[in-house]
Structures are given as structure tokens and as C-alpha cells.
N, C-alpha and C positions, 0 to 999 in steps of 0.2 A: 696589533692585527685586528681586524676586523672585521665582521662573523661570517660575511660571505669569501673573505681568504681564508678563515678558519676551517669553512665546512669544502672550501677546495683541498684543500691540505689533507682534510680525513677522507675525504673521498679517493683521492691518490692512494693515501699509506693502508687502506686497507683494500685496494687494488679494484675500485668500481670502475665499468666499463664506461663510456661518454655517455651515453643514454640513460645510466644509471645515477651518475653525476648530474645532467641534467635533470630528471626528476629527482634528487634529494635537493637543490640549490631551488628547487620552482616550489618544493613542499617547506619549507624553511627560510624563508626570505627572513624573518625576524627571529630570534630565540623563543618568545613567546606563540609565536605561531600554531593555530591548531589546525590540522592537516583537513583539506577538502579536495577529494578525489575529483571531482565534479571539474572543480578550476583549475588544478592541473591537467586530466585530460584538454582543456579547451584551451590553456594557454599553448599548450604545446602543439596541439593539434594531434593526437591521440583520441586512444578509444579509453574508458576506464578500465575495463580490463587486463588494459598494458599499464596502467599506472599497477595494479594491481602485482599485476606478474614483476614488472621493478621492483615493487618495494620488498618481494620476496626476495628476492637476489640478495639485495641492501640488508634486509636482515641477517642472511642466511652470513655475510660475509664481515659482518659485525660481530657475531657471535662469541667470537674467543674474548675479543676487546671488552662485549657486554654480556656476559655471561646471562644476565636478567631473561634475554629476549629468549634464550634455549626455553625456559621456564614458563613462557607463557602465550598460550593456546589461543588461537583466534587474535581476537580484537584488543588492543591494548598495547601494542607492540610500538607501534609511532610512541604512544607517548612516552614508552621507556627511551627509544632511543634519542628523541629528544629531549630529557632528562640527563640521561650521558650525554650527547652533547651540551649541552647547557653548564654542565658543569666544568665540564674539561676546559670550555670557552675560557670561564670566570677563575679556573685555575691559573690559564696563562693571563688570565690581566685581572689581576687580583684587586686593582684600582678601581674598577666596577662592581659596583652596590646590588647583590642579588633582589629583585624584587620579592615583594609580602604572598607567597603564593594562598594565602589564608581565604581572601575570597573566589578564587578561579571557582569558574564554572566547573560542575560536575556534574555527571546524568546520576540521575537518584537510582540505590539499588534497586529499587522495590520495580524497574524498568529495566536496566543491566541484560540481564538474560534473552528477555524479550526481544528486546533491540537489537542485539550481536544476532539471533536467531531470522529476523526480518529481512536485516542486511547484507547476512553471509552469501548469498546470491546476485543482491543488488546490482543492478545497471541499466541506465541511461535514466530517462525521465527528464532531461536535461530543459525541456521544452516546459515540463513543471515550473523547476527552481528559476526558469528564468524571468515565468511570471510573478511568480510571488518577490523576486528581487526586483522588477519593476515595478510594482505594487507599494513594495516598500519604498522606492524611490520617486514613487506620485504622488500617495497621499501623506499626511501628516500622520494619520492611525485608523485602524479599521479590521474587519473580520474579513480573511480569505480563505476561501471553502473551496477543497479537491472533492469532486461528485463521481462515483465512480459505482459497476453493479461489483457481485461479490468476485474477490479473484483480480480484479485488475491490478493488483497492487498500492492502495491506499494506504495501508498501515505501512508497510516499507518504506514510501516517501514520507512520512513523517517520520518514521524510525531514522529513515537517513538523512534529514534535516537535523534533527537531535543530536545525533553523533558529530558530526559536522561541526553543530556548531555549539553546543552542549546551551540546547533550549530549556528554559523549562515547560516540563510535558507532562500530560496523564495519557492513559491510556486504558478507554473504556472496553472489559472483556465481559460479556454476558457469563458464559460459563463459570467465571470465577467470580460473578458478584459482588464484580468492583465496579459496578455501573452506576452507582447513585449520586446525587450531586453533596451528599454531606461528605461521604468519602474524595469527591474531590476536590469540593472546597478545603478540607486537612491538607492532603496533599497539596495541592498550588500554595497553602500560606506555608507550611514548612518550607516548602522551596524559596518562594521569594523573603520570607525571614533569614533564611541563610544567604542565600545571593546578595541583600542587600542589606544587612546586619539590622532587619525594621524593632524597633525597640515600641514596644505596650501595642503589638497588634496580635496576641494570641486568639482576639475573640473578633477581631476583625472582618468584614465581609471582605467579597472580591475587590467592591467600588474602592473601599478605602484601602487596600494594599495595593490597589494599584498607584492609587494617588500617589504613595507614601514610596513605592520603590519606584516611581518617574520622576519625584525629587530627587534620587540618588545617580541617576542615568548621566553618564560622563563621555566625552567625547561624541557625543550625538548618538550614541549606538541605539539600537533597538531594540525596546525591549521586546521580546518574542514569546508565546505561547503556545504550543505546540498541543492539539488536543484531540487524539483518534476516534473514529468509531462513535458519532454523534448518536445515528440510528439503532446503538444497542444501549443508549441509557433509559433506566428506567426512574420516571417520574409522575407524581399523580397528574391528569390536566391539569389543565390553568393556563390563563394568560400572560403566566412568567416565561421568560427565554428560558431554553434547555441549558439545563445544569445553571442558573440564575445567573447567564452570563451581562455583562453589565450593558445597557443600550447607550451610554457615553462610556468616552474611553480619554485619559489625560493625552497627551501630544507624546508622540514617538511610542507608544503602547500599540501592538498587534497581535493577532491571534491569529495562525493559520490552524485549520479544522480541516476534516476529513468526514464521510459519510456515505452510505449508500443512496438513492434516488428515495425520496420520499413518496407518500401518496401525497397529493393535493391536498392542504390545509395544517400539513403537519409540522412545516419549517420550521416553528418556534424562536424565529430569530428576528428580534424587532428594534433598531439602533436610532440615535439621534445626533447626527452632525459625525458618525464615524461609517467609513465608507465602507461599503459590502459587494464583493468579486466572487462572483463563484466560476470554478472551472472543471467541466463535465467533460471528465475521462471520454465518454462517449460522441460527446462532436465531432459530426464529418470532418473538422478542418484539423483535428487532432490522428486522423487514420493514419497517416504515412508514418507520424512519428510512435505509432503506439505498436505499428508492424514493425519497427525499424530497430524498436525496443525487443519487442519480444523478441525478434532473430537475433538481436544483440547477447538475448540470453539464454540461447538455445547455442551461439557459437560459444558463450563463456564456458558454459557448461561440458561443451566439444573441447577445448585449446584450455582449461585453467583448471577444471576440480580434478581438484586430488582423489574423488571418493568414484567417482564416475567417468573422467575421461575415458580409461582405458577399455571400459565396456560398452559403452557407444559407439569407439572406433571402431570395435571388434564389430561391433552388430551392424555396422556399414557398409566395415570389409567383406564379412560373409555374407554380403547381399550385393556385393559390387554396387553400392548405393555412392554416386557423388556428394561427400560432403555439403556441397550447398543444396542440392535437390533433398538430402533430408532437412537440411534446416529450413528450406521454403515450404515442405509438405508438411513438418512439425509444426510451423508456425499456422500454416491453414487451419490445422485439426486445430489449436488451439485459443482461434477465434477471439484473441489478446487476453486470454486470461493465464496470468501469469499461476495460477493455482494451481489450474491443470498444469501447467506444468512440471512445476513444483514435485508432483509426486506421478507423472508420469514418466520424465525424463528418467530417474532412478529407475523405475519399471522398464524401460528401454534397454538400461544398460545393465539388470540384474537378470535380462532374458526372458523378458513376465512373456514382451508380445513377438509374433513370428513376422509381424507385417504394419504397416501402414494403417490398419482396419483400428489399431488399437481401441478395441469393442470392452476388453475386462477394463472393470473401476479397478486402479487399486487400493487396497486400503486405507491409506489415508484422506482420499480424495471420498472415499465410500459415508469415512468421519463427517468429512467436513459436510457432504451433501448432507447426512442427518441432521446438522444442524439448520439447515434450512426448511426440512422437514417439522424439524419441532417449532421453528420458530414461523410456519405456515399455518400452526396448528392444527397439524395431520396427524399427532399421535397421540393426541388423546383420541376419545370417540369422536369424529369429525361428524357434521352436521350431514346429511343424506346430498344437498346442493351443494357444501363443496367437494364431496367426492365426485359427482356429476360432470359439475363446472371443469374440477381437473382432469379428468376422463376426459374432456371434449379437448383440450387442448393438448394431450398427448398421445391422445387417438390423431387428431388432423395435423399435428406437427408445423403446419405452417402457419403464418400470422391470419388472423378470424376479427372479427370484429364482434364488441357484444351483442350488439343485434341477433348475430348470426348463433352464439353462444345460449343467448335466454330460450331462441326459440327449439333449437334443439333440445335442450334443456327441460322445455315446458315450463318458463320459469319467469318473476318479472323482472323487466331489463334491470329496473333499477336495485335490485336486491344482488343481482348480476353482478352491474356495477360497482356494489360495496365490496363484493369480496374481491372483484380484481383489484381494486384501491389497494388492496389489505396486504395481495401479494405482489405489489407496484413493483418491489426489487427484485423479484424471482422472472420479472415477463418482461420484454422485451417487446417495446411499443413503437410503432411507425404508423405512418399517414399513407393511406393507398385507396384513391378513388373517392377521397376526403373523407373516408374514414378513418377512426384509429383503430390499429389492431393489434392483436396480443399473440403474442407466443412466447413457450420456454425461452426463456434469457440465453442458455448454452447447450448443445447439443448432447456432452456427457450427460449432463443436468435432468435432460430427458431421457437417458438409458437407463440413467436410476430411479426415475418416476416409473417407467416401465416394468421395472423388477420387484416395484411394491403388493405385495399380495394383495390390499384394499382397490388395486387397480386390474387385476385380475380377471380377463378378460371371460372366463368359465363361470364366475358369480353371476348370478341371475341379472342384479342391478346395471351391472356391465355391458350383460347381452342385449336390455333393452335400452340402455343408451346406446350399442352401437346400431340396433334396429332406427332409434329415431336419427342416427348420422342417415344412413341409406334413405328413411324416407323423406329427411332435409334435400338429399343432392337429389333423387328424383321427382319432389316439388319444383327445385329450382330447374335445370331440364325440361319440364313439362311446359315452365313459363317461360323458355326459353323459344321451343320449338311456336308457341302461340304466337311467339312474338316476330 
């Protein structure tokens, strides 16, 4: 028998429906196979969420057969059950040599938690992996860069790469000061030491483990490196690449990276003969897919969690609200950052808000903004111009241009300039009237900048910056009427 009559045969006797059978025979085409939600949704023409909602079924009706799956929580469940099946295959045809599971890919603990936490939400981005799988399929080797501000979902698409395809990854966290490049030089050589069994490279740099695990590389696979969060490592200058990434790369060797927008001069990534793709969450040509995502995860969240469905129907029903007209008005407020909604949605359906106005931060979201706060450095004693500076852009709320910034300000452009550089991934920069202009990156973003007491609109310093806004828009007016 042969493993796709085999996996017909269990899908019968433990009584899965046709749609349920078809996604286990599309998730298992080979025994070795490691499950991607992504290409199941697409081969079938599905959403991932209904892959999702199958494979609970599949589990739920395996249960007695695999007792294991009862026992474990989240993420992890495919590969028990293809483990019982695998086994069971190799019992009816005993003539079959079970392969050396010794070297399989595995995501490193010290990522585990992290990753299952990233992913538990996950959906779509599909428009992502399909670059980076072209990518991989044009050049011979090279760095691909996901550009994205805070909240878009950068780390999740690496997280769900990883999973996928059991990459090897780091994963830079400022808070926990695992951001330096010696800690992840460790890490990447344990991992490709065990991946690749590399023998006398404990002192090894990047260059030569690479070398060394692209000799090993079989059946043309790729070798991948999966590396989050570029913009919170922390390294002395210098004219070395961040995290001393190598500027050649051996053939079939890639790294796909993740990061927030830099300021100008800060890329740190300098390569020779290995190609470099970046792809900026934020491109207009990326809009439709990045709305289409987010509603994608506004209706998961409606139709699949277990933790919150039933209190967002509720908060619908008691408002006679059209399920899609909340999900197109949720997805407005949320301006494609998946963050907000992250810990808004919950807030929705634990009864934080009465209304659409959704004005309270809630606490998690209140978290996270501090960290952008520290990492502006607003909480030490900040300098007198950039409390100014940021006064002027959450007082006028819409996009300003420096010019318009220093002189309000009383201040010079160019000193101006450095500090917007500084908060490059907090502001939100467009061209208008060929200038560029700046505003808060996200609307919450600015409710919370609002509620900081140093912004305080009753402090003295406050009052006469909002004197010098009045007599900015009555200069311009005055030159207005001359004209």
C-alpha cells in the first residue's frame, strides 16, 4: 500500500469528512513532510483559517487512536500526528527502512515559546512568502529584507517562516538583551553545528560556517536564515555590517531579515556579488494586500478563537452591528497595524469599549507604546527641543514639514532634522507640495503621546509653544491675505 492509500484509509476509519480528507492528503503528500498552512490554503483555494479550523477537526477525531494529541497545547500537534502516522505506515510494510531522524530540522528552544506566541494569530501575508520564494528562485544567494513600522507584523512572518519550515533563526529582543551580535554569533553556530554535523568550527566565524554547512547542502535545498528585529540590535559604530553579517555568501546561502525603517545612513548592510531585495510593508502597491490581511484577521478572530469569539459576537449582536461593517470599521481604526489589534480585539470582546470611538489604550497596547517611548528617549530627562519638537507634532496632528517644525520651535532646521532622523520609525513621512512631512506613524500612538504628563498642555513650556503654533498660522494668514 502506498502512503497516499494509507492516509485514505485513516481518513475513512476514523470517519473525516471530504474536506477534511482533502486537507490531510494536501498536508502529507510524503511521510516526511513538514506542514505549511500557507500552500495548503493556496493549493486548495482556501483561506488559512479554514486550513486551520480542519486540522482541528482532524485532531479532535484522532484522539482516541493518538492519545499524544489530547496532551498537547497549541503548536506541536501535526507533528505528533504525523509521527503516528508514519509509524503505523512502516508497521504495515515492514519492508520499508525508517529514515535517520537525527539530523531533522528543529526550531531551537531558546525561540519555542516566542514563535508559537507570534503565530497563534497568524494569517495571510501570503504576498510576503511569495516574494521571498521568488527570490529564492532568481538569485543564486542573497539578503531579503521585510521593512515594516512598529505593529505591522514583522516578527510573525519570520516566526511563520521558522515554523514552516524549521529555519534557522535569532531573534533580536531589546528588553531581554539578547541583542548583540556575540550572542548571536553562539547561537547561528550551535544551530548550523547541529544541522550540519560541522566538525572543529566551535571558534568559527559566520563566513566560515557558512562555507562549511553549503558543502553539506543536498538536493539543492536552501540554506535559510531567518534573523528578526535588525533595528534593536545593539552594536558599537563602525563600518562593519550589523551583527558582522558576511558581505559574500557561498551559492544556495540566504538570509531573510526583518526591521523597522531606518534613519538615512544607518542600513549597515554592505554585500559583494550576493543580491539584496528589500520589501517595505508600507508601499502603496502593498495596500490592498495589507487591508485584505488585516480583515483577514479581524474575521479569524470573529469565526476561530476559542478565547474571544463568543464576546465579539455578543458585542455585535448587542449593537445590531453587521458583521462585516465591524470588521471594515475595525480594520479602519487600525490603520494595518496588526498590534493594535492584537490587544484591542480582546478589549472588544471583554467589554473594555461601548463604541467604535475605541479612545482607552488597553494595557498591553499602553506596554508596548512605552517602549517606544524609552526607546525615543523621552524617559530620561529629555533635552527642552525634543519635548518642543514633539509638542509640535501632537498638538498639529497632521503631516508638517521641518521647516514649518524649527520655526515654530525657534530652533535650527538642521538640529531639527537630527532629531526627526532619530525618531524615523515613530513618524510617518510623505511628500506634499514637494515637501516631506512628518506625523505620528499611528493614531493610538498619538493618544498616548497625549496622556504624557511632560506634554501637558497646563506646564508653562507647553503654553508657550502652543502661543508660538497661533502665532505660526497667523504669520502664515497675514502672508496669505498680502498675497
Amino acid at each position: 500500500m502506498d502512503w497516499r492509500d494509507f492516509l485514505s484509509q485513516e481518513a475513512g476509519r476514523h470517519g473525516l469528512s471530504p474536506e477534511q480528507k482533502e486537507t490531510l492528503l494536501a498536508a502529507l503528500p510524503r511521510e516526511d513532510a513538514q506542514i505549511n498552512q500557507l500552500n495548503i490554503a493556496s493549493d486548495l483555494n482556501i483561506t488559512e483559517a479554514t486550513v486551520k479550523s480542519r486540522f482541528a477537526g482532524i485532531y479532535k477525531k484522532f484522539q482516541v487512536s493518538c492519545p499524544d494529541l489530547t496532551k498537547q497545547q497549541g503548536a506541536g500537534k501535526f507533528e505528533i500526528l504525523r509521527t503516528y502516522m508514519k509509524e503505523n505506515y512502516y508497521q504495515l510494510n515492514k519492508n520499508i527502512p525508517v529514515s535517520n531522524p537525527v539530523t531533522s530540522p528543529k526550531i531551537p528552544t531558546d525561540f519555542e515559546v516566542l514563535i508559537q506566541e507570534k503565530i497563534r494569530w497568524f494569517c495571510g501575508r501570503k504576498f510576503v512568502f511569495d516574494a521571498f520564494k521568488d527570490f529564492l528562485n532568481t538569485y543564486p544567494k542573497g539578503y531579503f529584507t521585510v521593512i515594516g513600522d512598529a505593529g505591522m507584523g514583522k516578527s510573525a512572518i519570520a516566526a511563520k517562516y521558522i515554523d514552516e519550515n524549521k529555519a534557522i533563526c535569532y531573534f533580536n529582543v531589546l528588553q531581554e538583551r539578547n541583542n548583540r551580535p556575540e550572542l548571536f554569533i553562539k547561537s547561528i553556530r550551535q544551530q548550523l553545528i547541529n544541522r550540519y554535523q560541522l566538525e572543529n568550527a566551535e571558534n568559527d566565524d559566520l563566513s566560515a560556517l557558512l562555507i562549511k554547512a553549503s558543502s553539506k547542502i543536498t538536493n539543492n535545498e536552501p540554506l535559510v536564515i531567518v534573523i528578526d528585529a535588525l533595528d534593536e540590535v545593539e552594536q558599537a559604530p563602525g563600518a562593519e555590517n550589523i551583527l558582522y553579517l558576511p558581505k559574500t555568501l557561498p551559492d544556495k546561502v540566504y538570509f531573510l531579515l526583518t526591521r523597522r525603517r531606518y534613519e538615512p545612513g544607518k542600513k549597515r548592510l554592505y554585500t559583494e556579488g550576493a543580491e539584496q531585495i528589500e520589501l517595505d510593508l508600507n508601499a502603496s502597491r502593498y495596500n490592498k494586500d495589507n487591508r485584505d490581511d488585516i480583515q483577514e484577521y479581524i474575521r479569524f478572530f470573529l469565526n476561530h478563537d476559542v478565547d474571544y469569539k463568543a464576546g465579539l459576537l455578543k458585542w455585535i449582536e448587542d449593537r445590531d452591528i453587521n458583521s462585516e461593517a465591524f470588521v471594515e470599521q475595525v480594520a479602519a481604526k487600525s490603520e494595518s497595524n496588526f498590534m493594535y489589534l492584537r490587544y484591542v480585539l480582546p478589549g472588544i470582546a471583554k467589554g473594555e469599549y461601548n463604541d467604535f470611538n475605541l479612545k482607552q489604550l488597553p494595557d498591553g497596547l499602553q506596554q508596548y507604546y512605552q517602549t517606544h517611548w524609552v526607546r525615543m528617549n523621552m524617559d530620561s530627562v529629555p533635552n527642552k527641543i525634543m519635548v518642543i519638537i514633539l509638542y509640535i507634532l501632537v498638538e498639529i496632528g497632521t503631516p508638517i514639514p521641518c521647516e514649518m517644525i524649527a520655526d515654530i520651535a525657534q530652533e535650527d532646521e538642521y538640529e531639527v532634522q537630527q532629531i526627526l532622523n532619530k525618531w524615523f520609525e515613530y513618524l510617518k513621512q510623505q511628500r506634499i507640495d514637494r515637501d516631506t512631512c512628518y506625523s505620528i506613524y499611528h493614531a493610538s500612538f498619538l493618544d498616548f503621546l497625549k496622556s504624557k504628563p511632560i506634554l501637558d498642555t497646563k506646564r508653562q513650556l507647553i503654553k508657550e509653544v502652543n502661543q508660538r503654533i497661533v502665532d505660526y498660522w497667523e504669520r502664515e494668514n497675514d502672508e496669505d491675505d498680502e498675497n
